[in-house]
C-alpha positions as CSV (number, residue, x, y, z in Angstrom):
1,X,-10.5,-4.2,-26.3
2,X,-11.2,-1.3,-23.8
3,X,-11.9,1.4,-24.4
4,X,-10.2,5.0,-23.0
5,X,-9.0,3.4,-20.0
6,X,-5.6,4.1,-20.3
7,X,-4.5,6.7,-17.5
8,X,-1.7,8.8,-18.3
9,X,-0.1,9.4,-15.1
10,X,0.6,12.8,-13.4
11,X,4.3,12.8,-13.5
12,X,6.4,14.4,-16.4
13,X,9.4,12.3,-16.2
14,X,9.6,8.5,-16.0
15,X,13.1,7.8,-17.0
16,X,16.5,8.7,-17.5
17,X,17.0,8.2,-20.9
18,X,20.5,7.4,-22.6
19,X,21.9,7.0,-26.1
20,X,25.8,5.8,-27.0
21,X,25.1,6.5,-30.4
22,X,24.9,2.5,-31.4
23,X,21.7,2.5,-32.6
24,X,19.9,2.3,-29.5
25,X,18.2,4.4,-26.9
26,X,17.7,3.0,-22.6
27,X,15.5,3.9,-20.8
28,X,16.1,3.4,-16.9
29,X,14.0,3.4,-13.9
30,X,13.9,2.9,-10.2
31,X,11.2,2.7,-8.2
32,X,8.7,2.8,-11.0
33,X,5.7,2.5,-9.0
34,X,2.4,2.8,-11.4
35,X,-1.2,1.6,-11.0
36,X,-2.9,-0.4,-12.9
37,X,-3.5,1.3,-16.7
38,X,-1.4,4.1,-15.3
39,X,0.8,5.2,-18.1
40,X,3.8,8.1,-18.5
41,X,5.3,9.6,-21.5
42,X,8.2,8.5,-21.5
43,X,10.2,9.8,-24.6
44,X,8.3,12.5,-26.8
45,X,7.8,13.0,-30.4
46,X,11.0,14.2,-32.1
47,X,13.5,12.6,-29.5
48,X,14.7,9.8,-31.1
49,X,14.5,9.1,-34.8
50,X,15.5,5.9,-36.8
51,X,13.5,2.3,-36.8
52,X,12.5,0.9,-34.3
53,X,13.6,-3.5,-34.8
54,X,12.9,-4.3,-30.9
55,X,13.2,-3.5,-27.4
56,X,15.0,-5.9,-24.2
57,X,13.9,-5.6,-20.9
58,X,15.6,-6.5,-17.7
59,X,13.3,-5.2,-14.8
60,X,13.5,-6.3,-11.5
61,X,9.8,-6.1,-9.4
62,X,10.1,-4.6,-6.0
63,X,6.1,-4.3,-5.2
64,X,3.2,-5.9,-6.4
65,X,-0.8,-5.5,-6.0
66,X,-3.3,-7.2,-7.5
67,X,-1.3,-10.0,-8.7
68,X,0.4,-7.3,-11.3
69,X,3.2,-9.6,-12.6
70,X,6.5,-8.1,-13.7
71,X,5.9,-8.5,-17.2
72,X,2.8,-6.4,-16.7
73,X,5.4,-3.5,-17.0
74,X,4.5,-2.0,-21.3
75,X,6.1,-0.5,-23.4
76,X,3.5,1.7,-25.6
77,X,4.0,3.3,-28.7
78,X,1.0,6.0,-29.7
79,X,-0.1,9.8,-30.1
80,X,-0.6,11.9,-27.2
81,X,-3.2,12.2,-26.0
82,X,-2.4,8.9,-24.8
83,X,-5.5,6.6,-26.2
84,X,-6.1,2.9,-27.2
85,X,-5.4,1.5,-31.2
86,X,-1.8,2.8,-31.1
87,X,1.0,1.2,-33.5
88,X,2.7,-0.8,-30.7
89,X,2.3,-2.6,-27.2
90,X,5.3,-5.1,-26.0
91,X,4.0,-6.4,-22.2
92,X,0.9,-5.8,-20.1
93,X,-2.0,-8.1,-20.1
94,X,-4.8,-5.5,-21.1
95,X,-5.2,-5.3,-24.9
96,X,-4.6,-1.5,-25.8
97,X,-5.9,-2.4,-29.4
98,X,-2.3,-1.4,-30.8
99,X,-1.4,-3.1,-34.4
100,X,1.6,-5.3,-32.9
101,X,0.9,-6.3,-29.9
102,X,3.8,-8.7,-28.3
103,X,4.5,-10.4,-24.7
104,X,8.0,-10.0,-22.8
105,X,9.8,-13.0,-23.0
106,X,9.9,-13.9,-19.2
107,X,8.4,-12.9,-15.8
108,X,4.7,-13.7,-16.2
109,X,4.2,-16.2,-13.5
110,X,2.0,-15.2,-10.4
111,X,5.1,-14.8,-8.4
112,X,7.8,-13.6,-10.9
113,X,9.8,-10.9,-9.8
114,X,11.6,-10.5,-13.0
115,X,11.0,-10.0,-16.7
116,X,14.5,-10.1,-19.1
117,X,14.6,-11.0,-22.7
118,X,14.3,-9.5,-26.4
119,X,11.5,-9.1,-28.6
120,X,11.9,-8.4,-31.7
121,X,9.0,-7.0,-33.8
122,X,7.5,-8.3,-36.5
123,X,6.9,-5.1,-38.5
124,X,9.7,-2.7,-38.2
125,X,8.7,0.8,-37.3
126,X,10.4,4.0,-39.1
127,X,9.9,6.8,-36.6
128,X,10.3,9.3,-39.6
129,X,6.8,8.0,-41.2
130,X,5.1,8.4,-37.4
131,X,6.9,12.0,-36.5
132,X,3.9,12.0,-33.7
133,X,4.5,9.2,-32.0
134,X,5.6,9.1,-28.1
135,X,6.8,6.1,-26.6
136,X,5.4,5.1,-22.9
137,X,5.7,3.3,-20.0
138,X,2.8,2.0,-18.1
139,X,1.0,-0.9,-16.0
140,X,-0.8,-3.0,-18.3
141,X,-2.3,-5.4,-16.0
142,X,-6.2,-5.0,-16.3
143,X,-7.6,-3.5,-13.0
144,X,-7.5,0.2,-11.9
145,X,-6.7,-1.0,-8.5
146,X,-3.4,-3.2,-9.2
147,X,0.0,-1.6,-8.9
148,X,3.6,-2.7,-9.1
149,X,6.9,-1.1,-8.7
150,X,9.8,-1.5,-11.2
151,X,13.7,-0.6,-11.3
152,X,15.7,-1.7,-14.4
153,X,15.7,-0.5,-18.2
154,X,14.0,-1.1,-21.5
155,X,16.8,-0.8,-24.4
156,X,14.9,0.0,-27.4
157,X,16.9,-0.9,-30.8
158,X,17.6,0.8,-34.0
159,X,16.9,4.3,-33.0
160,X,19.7,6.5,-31.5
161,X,18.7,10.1,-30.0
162,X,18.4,12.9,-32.0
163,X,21.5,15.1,-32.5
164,X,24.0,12.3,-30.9
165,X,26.5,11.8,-33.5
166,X,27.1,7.9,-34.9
167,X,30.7,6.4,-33.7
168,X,32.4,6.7,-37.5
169,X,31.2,10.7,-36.6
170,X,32.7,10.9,-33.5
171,X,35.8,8.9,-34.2
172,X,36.1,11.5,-37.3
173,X,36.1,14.8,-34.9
174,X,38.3,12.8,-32.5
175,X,41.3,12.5,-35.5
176,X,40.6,16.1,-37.0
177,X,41.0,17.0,-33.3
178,X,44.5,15.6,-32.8
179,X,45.5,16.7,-36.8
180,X,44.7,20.3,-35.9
181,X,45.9,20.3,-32.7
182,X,49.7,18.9,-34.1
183,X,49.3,21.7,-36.8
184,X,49.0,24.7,-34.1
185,X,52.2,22.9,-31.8
């Protein structure tokens, strides 16, 4: 395990981050480029709420140093500031120490450019018992002087943003909508 090595990166935003109100939250990125143990918050405490079942990746690797491999790209869920030990890690070679710790499905050969697939966790997480908790995105491979560039998404499942109304909501205001709007005509 190492031991605060984890870099949280400079930058404030890492991703556009996108909810339909089906349960699951994407986050998108192009041109991701980090270092090794570089990592960016990149959702905050309080953003999203619900449990977390899994995440999917489909990332494509533009640029790679240091024989980072695309599956090097992690997914980290712990308390800012950003440390070792947290609750999850899905990707990355390094060993953060986190309780779950899980591998992306594909894209961990020497010359893979891609890493796609599902995981699904083994231990649900409810976001409502860990209110502190940040999700982020780094470069887990295990040398400060690696670095790899990224463009795709991570789709995390079972949470939804915070205020984004379900589908039964939204298809509710959509009918009181057109009842009140035949009631004025």
């Amino acid at each position: 395990m190492i031991t605060n090595k984890l870099i949280l990166s400079g930058f404030a935003t890492v991703a556009l981050i996108s909810s339909a109100a089906s349960a699951d939250v994407t986050i998108s990125f192009t041109g991701l480029t980090l270092a090794g143990y570089q990592f960016a918050e990149a959702i905050a405490p309080g953003v999203i709420a619900g449990t977390l079942t899994g995440a999917t990746i489909n990332v494509e690797m533009t640029n790679s140093f240091w024989f980072t491999k695309a599956n090097d790209l992690t997914l980290y869920l712990d308390v800012a500031p950003l440390s070792t030990g947290g609750l999850l890690q899905l990707g990355g070679a390094v060993n953060t120490g986190a309780a779950e710790r899980r591998a992306w499905p594909t894209g961990g050969g020497l010359f893979s450019t891609n890493s796609t697939g599902r995981v699904d966790l083994d231990n649900a997480i409810d976001l409502a018992n860990h209110p502190d908790m940040s999700f982020w995105i780094g470069n887990g491979r295990e040398s400060y002087i690696a670095s790899g560039t990224w463009t795709g998404s991570i789709v995390l499942h079972g949470v939804n943003l915070v205020g984004v109304p379900s589908p039964g909501a939204l298809a509710l205001l959509a009918v009181s909508g057109i009842v009140a709007r035949r009631r004025r005509a």
